[in-house]
N, C-alpha and C positions, 0 to 999 in steps of 0.2 A: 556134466549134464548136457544132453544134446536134447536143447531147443526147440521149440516150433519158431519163435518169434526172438528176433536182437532186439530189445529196444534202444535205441540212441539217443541221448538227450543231454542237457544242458545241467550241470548242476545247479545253477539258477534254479529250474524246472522241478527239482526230486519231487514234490509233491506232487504235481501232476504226471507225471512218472511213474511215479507208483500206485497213484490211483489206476490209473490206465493197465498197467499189469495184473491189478487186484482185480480189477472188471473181468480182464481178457480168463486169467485165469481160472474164475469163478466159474465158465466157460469151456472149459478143456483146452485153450491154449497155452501150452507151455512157455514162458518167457526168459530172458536172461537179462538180467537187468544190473547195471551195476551201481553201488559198490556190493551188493548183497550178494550176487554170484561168484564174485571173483574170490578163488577159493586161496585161504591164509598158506603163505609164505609163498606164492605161486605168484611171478612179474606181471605187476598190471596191465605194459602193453602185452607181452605173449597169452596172457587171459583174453584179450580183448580181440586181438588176431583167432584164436581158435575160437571162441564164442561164435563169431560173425563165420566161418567157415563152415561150421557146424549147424548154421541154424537153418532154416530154411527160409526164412523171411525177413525180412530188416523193417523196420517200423522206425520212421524221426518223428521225434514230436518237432514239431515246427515252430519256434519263438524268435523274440528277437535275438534272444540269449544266444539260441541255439546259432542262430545266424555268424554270431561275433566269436565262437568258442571255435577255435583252430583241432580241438579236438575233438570234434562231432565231425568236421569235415575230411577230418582224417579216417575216423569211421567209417561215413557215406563213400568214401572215396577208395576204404575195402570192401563195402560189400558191392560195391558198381564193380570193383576184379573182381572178386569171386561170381559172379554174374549171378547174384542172388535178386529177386523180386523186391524193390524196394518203395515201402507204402508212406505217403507224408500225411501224418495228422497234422492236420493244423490246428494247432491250439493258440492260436493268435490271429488275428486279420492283417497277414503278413505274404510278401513275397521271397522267396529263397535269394540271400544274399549272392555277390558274382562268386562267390567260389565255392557256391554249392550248385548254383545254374548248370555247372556242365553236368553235372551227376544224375540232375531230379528232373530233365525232361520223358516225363516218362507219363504214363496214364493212369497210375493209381495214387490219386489224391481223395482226402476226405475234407471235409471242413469239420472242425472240432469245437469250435472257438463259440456255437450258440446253446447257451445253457437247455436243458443242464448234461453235464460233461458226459456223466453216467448212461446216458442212452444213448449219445455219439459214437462211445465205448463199444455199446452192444449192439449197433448195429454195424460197425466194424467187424466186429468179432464175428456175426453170422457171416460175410463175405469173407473174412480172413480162412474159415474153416471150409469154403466152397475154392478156394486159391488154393488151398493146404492139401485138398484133397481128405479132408478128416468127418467121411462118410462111415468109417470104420467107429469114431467114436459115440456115445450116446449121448441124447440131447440133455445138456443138465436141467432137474426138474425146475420146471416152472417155465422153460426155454422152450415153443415153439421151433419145429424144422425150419428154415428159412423156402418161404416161396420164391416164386420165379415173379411173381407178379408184384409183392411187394416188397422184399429184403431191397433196402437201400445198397446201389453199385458205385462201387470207386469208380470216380468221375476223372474228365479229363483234365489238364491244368487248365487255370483260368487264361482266357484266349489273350493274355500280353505277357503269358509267360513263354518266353523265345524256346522255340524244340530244336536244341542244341545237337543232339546224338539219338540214334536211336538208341530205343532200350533193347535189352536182349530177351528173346521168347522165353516163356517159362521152360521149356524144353530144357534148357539152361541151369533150372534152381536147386541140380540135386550138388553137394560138393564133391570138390575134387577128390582123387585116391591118395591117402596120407602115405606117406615115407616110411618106408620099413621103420625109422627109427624113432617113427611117432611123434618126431618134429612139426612144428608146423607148415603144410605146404603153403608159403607166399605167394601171394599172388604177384600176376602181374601192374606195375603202376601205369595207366594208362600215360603215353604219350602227350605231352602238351600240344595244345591246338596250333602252335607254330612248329609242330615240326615238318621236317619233309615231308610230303609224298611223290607217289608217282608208282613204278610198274612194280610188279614184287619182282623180286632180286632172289633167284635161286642158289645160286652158288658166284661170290665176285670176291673173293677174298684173295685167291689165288688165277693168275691169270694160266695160259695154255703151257708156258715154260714155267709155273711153280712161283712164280715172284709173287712177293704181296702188294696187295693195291690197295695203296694208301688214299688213293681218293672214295674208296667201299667205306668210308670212315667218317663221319660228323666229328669225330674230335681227332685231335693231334696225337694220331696214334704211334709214328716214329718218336716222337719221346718218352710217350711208355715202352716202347723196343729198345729203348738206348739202355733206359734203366733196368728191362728185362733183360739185357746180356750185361751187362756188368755183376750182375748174381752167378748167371752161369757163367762166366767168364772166373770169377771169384772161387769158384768152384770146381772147375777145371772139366766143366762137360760141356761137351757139341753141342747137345742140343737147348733151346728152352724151353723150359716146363709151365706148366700152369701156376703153381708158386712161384716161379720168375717174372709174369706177366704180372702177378698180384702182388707182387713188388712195386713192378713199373707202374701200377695204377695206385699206390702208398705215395708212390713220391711224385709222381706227375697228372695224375690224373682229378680234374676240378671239382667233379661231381664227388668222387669217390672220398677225397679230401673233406668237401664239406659235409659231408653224409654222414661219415665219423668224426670229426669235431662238430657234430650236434651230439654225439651219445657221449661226447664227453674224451672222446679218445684224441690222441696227440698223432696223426697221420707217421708225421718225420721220426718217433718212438718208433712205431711199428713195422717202418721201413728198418730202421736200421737194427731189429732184435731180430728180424726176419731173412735178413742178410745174414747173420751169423745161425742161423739155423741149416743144420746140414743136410743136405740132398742127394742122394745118391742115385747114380745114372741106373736108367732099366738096363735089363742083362742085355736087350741085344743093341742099345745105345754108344753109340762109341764114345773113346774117350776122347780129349780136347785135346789135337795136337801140343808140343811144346810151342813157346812163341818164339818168334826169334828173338834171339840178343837184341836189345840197343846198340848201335855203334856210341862210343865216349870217347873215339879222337879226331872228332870235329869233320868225321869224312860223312857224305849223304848215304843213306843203305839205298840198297837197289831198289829199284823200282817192285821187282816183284817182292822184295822184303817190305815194304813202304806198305804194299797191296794187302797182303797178307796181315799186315797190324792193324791195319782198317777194317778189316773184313771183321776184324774181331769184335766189333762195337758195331756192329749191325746185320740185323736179322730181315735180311730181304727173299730169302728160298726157303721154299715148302720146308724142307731139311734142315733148316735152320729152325724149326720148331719141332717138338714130340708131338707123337700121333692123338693126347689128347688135346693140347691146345691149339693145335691145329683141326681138328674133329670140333671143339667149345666155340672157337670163331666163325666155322662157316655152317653151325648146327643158328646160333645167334641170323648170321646173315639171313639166312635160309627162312628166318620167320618174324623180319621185317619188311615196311617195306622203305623203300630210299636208303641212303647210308645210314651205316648201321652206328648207335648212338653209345655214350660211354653209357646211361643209363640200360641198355640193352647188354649192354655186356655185364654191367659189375650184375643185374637181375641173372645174368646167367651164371655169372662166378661165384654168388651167394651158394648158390644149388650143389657147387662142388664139394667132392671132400676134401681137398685141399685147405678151402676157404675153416672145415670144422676142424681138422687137424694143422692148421697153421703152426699150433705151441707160441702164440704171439696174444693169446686172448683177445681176441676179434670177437666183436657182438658178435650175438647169437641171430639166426639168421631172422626170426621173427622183429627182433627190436630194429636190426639193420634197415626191414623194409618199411616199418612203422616211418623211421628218419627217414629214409628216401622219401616217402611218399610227401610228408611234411616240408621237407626242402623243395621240390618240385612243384608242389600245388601253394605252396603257402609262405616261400619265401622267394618265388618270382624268376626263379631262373630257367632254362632250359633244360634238354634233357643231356645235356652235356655238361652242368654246370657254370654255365655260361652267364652272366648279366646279359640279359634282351636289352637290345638296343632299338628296337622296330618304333618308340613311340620317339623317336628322335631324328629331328628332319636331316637329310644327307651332309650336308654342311657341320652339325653338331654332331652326329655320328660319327664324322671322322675325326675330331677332336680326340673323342674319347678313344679311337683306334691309335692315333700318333701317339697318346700319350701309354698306353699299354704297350707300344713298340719301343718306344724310350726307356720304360721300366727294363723292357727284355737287352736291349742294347746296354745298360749301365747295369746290367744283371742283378737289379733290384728285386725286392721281397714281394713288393705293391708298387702303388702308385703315388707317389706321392704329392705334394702340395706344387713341390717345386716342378716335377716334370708333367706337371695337369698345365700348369700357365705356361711352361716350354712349349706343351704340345697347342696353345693359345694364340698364339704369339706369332708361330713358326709362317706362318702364311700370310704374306706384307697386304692381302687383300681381306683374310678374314677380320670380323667384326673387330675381337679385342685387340689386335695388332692397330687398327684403323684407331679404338679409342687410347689406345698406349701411347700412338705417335700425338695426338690431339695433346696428350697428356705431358709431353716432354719426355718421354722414354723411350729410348734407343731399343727397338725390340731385339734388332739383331744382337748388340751385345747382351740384353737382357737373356735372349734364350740361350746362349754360350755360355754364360755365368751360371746361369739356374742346371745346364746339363751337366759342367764342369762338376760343380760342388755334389750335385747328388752319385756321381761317380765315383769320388774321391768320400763320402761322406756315406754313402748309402748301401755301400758295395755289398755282396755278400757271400759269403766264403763257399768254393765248391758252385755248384750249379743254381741257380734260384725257381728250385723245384714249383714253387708255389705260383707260378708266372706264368705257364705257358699255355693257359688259357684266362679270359676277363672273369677271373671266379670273383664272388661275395669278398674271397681271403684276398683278391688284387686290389678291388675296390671301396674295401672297409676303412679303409683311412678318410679317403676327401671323395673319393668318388661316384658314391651310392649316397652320402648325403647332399650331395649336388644334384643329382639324379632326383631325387623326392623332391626335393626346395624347388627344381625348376619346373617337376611337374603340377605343386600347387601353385607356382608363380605363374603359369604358361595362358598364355589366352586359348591356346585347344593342348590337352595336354597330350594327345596323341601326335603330334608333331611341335614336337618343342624344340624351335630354333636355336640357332650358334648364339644368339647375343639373349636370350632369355638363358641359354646355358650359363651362358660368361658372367652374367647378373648373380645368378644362383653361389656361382662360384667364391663370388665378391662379395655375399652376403653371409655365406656359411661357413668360411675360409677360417684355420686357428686364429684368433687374435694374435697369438706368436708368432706368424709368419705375418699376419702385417703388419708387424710392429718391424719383422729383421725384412721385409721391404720400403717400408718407409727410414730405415735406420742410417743416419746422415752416417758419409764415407768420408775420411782425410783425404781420401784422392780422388782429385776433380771429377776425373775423365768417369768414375762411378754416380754422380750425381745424374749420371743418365737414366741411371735405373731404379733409380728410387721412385717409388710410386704407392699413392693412397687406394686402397682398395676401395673404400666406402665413394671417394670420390668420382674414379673408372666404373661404377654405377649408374653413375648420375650423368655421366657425358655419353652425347649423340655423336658419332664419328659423322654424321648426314648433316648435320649443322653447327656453323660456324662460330667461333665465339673470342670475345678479346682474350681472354687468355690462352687461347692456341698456341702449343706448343712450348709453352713455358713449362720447364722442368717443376717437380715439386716448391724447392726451394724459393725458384723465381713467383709461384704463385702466392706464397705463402708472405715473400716482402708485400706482394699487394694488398692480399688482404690483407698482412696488419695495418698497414696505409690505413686501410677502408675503416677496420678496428678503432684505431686512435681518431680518426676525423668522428666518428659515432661518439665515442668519448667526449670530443671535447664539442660536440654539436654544430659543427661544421658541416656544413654542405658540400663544399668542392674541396677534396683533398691537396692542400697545399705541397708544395717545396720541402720545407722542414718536416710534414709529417710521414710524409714519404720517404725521406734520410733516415729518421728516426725507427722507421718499418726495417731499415737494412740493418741498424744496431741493433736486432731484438735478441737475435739467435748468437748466442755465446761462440758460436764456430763460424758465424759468418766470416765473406772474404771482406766485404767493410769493415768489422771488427778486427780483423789481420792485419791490414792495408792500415788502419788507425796505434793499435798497439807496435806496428814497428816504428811508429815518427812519436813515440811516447805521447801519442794523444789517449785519454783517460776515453773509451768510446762510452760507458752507462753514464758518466755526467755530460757527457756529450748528447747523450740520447733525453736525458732527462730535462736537458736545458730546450731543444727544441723544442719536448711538448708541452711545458710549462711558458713559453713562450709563444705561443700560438693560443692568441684569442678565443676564448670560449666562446661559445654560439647556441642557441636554443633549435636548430634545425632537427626534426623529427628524424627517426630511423627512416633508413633510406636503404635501395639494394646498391649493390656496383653500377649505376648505369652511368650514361652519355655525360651526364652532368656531374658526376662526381669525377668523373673520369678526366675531364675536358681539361684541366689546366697542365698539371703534369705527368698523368700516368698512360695516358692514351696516346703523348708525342714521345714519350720514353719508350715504351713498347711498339712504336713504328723504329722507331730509330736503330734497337736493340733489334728489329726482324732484320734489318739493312746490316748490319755487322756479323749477324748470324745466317746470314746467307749460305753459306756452306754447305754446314749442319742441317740447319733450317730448325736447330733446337736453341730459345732462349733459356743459358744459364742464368744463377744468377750473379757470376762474375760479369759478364754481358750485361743483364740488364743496369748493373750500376754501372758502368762502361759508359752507358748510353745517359744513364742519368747524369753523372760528372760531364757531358756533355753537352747537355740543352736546358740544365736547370738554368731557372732563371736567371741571368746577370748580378741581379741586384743581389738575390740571395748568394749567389759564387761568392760577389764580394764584401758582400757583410759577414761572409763563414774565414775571408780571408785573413778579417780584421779577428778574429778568432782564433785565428793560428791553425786554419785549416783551409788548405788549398785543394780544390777539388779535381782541377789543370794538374796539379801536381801529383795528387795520387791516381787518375788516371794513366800518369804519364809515366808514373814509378819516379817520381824527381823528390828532395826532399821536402817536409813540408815547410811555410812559413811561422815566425814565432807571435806575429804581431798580434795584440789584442784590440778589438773594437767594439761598436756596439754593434745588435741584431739590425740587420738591414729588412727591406722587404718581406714579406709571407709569400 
C-alpha cells in the first residue's frame, strides 16, 4: 500500500498512534502505521524502509518514549534520506531528544499534547491535505474545506529548539525511481556533523600518471588494497575487481565490520567463504603473469625479482584495478565532498551486483542500510568506523592513539587492559606515569613488562584484520568503557583530561587485572611494578606526601604499623609495632631473613603486639604524630639508601629500620635471640633470651 502519510511512533505510544491514524483517516489520509501494515512473512526492517520511501509524508508522534526508542530514530533518520516532508506532533510538552535534533530542525510542528487530541488531529489533517496536495479528493461529510483564514498552520519550532540543517524544499517529497528489481532503493545515511568539509572533489582517486591516492581517502584504504590483491592474487588475475575490494573491506574495513556484526553476521566468515569463491577474469582482462620462483639456497633474488614480488601485493596503477572498480571509486569521489569516507563507499558497494550475487549471504541491501544507519547515528562512531575521539583533550587523546599503535605493533585483536596502561605510562611527564612514580613503580620497567607479555600472550595468527582502525571491535574490551566512565566522571565532559582518563581507567579496570598487578613476585627486582589500582586513584602527582615513592609492599608495612597501633589504641606507632607490620605478609623479606636463623617469625609477630600496652587513644589518620617516633625517621633514612632508585622497597625500608630503631628495643630483641645488626648485616643471629626491653 503506497501511503499518504508514515506514521513513526513509540510503541509505548500505540494508542495514541492509532487514534491519530483513525482521525487522519477518517479524512482521506492514507496512513501506514505499524505493526498493522507491515504485511505477514515480509522483514519488519525492509517493510519499514519501503513504507517510508513510498509515503509522502512522515508524521512523529513526539514523546518522551519516542525520544529514548533508537528506532524511531532510525526511522526519522530515513525519512530525513529519502527527503520526504517530515511533521512532529507533539503529543507530549517535550523537546526532541540530541539524536533526533539533527533531523527535526525543520518548520512543520504542531503541538498535540492540549486536550482534546481528536481535534489536534483534525486540524492537522486539513493542513496535511493542503502539503499532500489532495485537492483532488472530496471533503469527508461533515468536514468543511479548510480556509485560508482559519485552518490552523504548522508552526515553526519553538525558538530554543537549535536549526541544525536546513530541511529540504518540498520539491523534494516525491520518491526516488525503484530498481529494476523492485528492491528497495536505500537511501543515503547522512554524514555525521564531524565529518570533513571543504571544496567538492571531482575526480582525486587517480592522479595525472594513473597512481592511486591514498590521501582521497578518510579511512585506511591500502589495507583494504592489500586484502583486495591477495584474492586476485589467489586467483590468478591482473586485475582487481569489485568482489576483491569487498573482500578487502570483510577483513579490514571498521565500519563495514561493525555494520554486519550488528545483523548478526561474522565479517572474518565471510571474508574467508568469499575467498574461495571463484571469479573469473573479463575476456579482455589479462591473465596474472607466473610469479617468480622463490630462490631456497640461501642466495638474495634480483632486485628486479624482489620488485616484481612486491608488486604483487599492491594495487597502486589505474590498471591495477578493473574498469568497474575503478568507475565505483571515483563515481563515490565525484559526489562527496573532502575525502571520501568508508561509509561512502560500502553505501556505494551496497548498490552493486556483486554485493547481491556475492554466494556469501550478505544482508540484503535494505537491512544492511537500516544497520549502517543505527551504528553511525546511535552507536557514536564516525563515518569510517571510527571511535570519535574530539570530546578528549590533546594530552588524553593521544593515550588512547599510543595504545591502538601498541595493539597494531604486538599485532593484537583489540586493546587491551595491559597495552591501555603501557600506552599510560609511556611518557615520564604524563599524569599516570607522574602518579606510578609517586607510587613506587618503575614505569619504564612497568611498560616493557606489560608490552612484552601482551606479545607473547595476545599475539594473533596471520594479520590482525580487526585493528586497523580505533573500531567499537578495538575498543570493546577496556576502552569504550573508560571512555563513558570518564565522560560521566569529567568536570566538562567535552574535554576530558589525561588524569580524569587515568581515573576512569582505575575505576573500571577487570578486577583480574588488578589483582595480576598488585600480585606479589618472588623476584625482587618485580616489586617495582606492583601497583594498586584503587590506590593510583587517589594520589595527586602535584602534591607531596610521606609515602612517596614507597613501592606497594613498603606502603602496606606502614599501614599495618598504623593498623595495629588502632588496635591496640595507641597513639604513636611504636618500635615493636612496626616490626610486627614487616612480619604480616607470609613472603615478606623479614619473614625470610627470620626463617633462615630458625627464628619462629608469627610468634615473633605475636609476641610484640601482645606486648605492647594497650591504650584508649581514638582512631586517628597517618599523621605527624603517629608518625614521629619511628616511621617518619625510618623513611628519611630508607630515602638516603634508596638514592639511586629513588624507589623505597621494602627490603630498604627494613634496612633502614634495623638501623635507627631504638637502642633499647635493638637490645632487648637481642636478649630474644634476635639481632637486628645482624640480620641487616646478613651475620648470624644471636641465641640469648631476655626480657622485652623498651616500646
Amino acid at each position: 500500500m503506497n501511503a499518504d502519510v508514515f506514521i513513526s511512533h513509540s510503541t509505548a505510544d500505540k494508542i495514541v498512534a492509532e487514534k491519530i491514524c483513525e482521525v487522519l483517516e477518517k479524512r482521506g489520509i492514507a496512513c501506514w502505521i505499524a505493526p498493522r501494515d507491515v504485511p505477514i512473512g515480509v522483514s519488519w526492517p525492509a517493510s519499514i524502509v519501503h513504507a517510508i520511501e513510498q509515503a509522502k509524508a512522515f508524521l512523529l508522534v513526539l514523546t518522551a518514549d519516542a525520544n529514548a526508542s533508537p528506532y524511531v530514530v532510525t526511522e526519522v533518520n530515513f525519512a530525513f534520506s529519502y527527503r520526504k516532508t517530515i511533521i512532529v506532533f507533539r503529543a507530549a510538552d517535550i523537546m526532541p531528544g540530541d539524536d533526533l535534533q539533527f533531523f527535526l530542525a525543520c518548520p512543520q510542528w504542531m503541538d498535540g499534547f492540549l486536550p482534546p487530541l481528536e481535534d489536534r488531529v483534525a486540524q492537522m489533517a486539513a493542513v496535511l491535505r493542503l502539503l499532500l496536495r489532495k485537492d483532488q479528493l472530496k471533503p469527508t461529510p461533515g468536514e468543511a474545506p479548510p480556509s485560508t483564514g482559519n485552518s490552523p498552520q504548522l508552526r515553526e519550532p519553538p525558538r530554543n529548539q537549535p536549526t541544525l540543517v536546513p530541511r529540504p524544499t518540498n520539491e523534494s517529497v516525491s520518491p526516488p525511481t525503484r530498481l529494476p528489481d523492485k528492491t528497495v532503493r536505500p537511501p543515503r545515511v547522512p554524514a555525521p556533523t564531524t565529518a570533513v568539509t571543504g571544496p567538492r572533489m571531482e575526480s582525486c582517486v587517480f592522479d595525472e600518471k594513473g597512481r592511486i591516492q591514498s590521501s582521497a581517502f578518510a579511512f585506511a584504504i591500502d589495507g583494504i588494497l592489500l586484502r583486495a590483491a591477495r584474492r586476485r592474487n589467489d586467483q590468478q588475475r591482473a586485475r582487481a575487481s569489485v568482489a576483491d575490494f569487498l573482500a578487502g573491506l570483510l577483513r579490514a574495513g571498521g565500519l563495514t565490520r561493525l555494520v554486519l556484526q550488528r545483523t548478526g553476521l561474522d565479517p572474518d566468515e565471510l571474508y574467508a567463504r568469499l575467498r574461495e569463491v571463484p571469479e573469473k577474469s573479463a575476456a579482455l582482462d589479462p591473465v596474472l603473469a607466473p610469479l617468480p620462483i622463490a630462490l631456497n639456497d640461501g642466495t638474495v633474488p634480483e632486485a628486479a625479482q624482489l620488485q616484481a614480488m612486491l608488486a604483487r601485493w599492491i594495487l597502486h596503477q589505474r590498471d591495477d584495478f578493473t574498469t568497474e572498480l575503478a568507475g565505483l571509486l571515483e563515481r563515490v569521489a565525484a559526489t562527496v565532498r573532502g575525502p571520501v569516507t568508508e561509509q561512502a563507499v560500502l553505501e556505494a558497494m551496497i548498490d552493486t551486483p556483486e554485493w547481491t550475487s556475492a554466494r556469501i549471504a550478505l544482508p540484503p541491501p535494505a537491512e544492511m542500510r537500516m544497520a549502517l544507519a543505527a551504528c553511525v547515528h546511535l552507536q557514536g562512531i564516525d563515518a569510517n568506523g571510527a571511535v570519535p575521539l574530539d570530546f578528549l583533550a590533546p594530552a588524553a587523546r593521544k593515550i588512547v592513539q599510543r595504545a591502538h599503535l601498541l595493539s597494531q605493533q604486538c599485532q593484537c585483536a583489540g586493546i587491551s587492559h595491559r597495552l591501555f596502561l603501557a600506552a599510560f605510562v609511556a611518557s615520564e611527564e604524563g599524569f599516570a606515569a607522574r602518579v606510578c612514580q609517586r607510587a613506587g613503580v618503575d614505569t619504564e620497567l612497568l611498560q616493557s613488562l606489560l608490552v612484552t607479555m601482551s606479545s607473547e600472550s595476545e599475539h594473533t595468527n596471520g594479520d590482525a584484520t580487526s585493528n586497523v582502525i580505533l573500531s567499537t571491535e578495538v575498543c570493546a574490551r577496556i576502552v569504550s568503557p573508560v571512555l563513558a566512565q570518564a565522560r560521566r566522571d569529567a568536570a566538562d565532559p567535552q574535554s576530558v583530561t589525561e588524569s580524569e582518563l587515568f581515573r576512569a581507567f582505575c575505576r573500571v579496570a577487570d578486577p583480574a587485572f588488578g589483582q595480576f598487578l598488585k600480585l606479589r613476585s618472588s623476584t625482587a627486582e618485580l616489586e617495582l611494578i606492583e601497583a594498586d589500582l584503587f590506590e593510583l586513584m587517589t594520589i595527586d602527582p602535584d602534591r607531596s606526601d610521606r609515602l612517596d615513592q614507597l613501592t606497594l609492599r613498603a606502603r602496606e608495612v606502614v599501614r599495618g604499623a598504623h593498623r595495629l597501633a588502632l588496635e591496640r589504641g595507641v597513639r604513636v606507632i611504636p618500635n615493636r609495632l612496626m616490626l610486627a607490620a614487616f612480619l604480616e605478609q607470609e613472603d615478606s623479606h623479614a619473614r625470610g631473613l627470620l626463617e633462615a636463623r630458625n627464628i619462629l617469625p608469627q610468634k615473633l609477630h605475636d609476641l610484640l603486639v601482645a606486648s605492647t600496652e594497650a591504650g584508649a587513644a581514638p582512631k586517628y589518620d597517618l599523621d605527624d604524630e603517629a608518625c614521629a617516633k619511628i616511621v617518619t625517621p625510618v623513611i628519611a633514612r630508607a630515602r638516603t639508601l634508596a638514592k639511586r632508585s629513588g624507589f623505597i622497597t621494602e627490603s630498604i625500608l627494613f634496612r633502614a629500620f634495623c638501623e635507627i630503631s631504638d637502642p633499647g628495643f635493638r637490645a632487648a630483641l637481642a636478649q630474644m635471640g634476635v639481632d637486628l645488626t645482624a640480620l641487616n648485616a646478613g651475620r648470624p643471629n644471636l641465641s640469648s633470651t631476655g626480657a622485652w626491653g623498651p616500646n
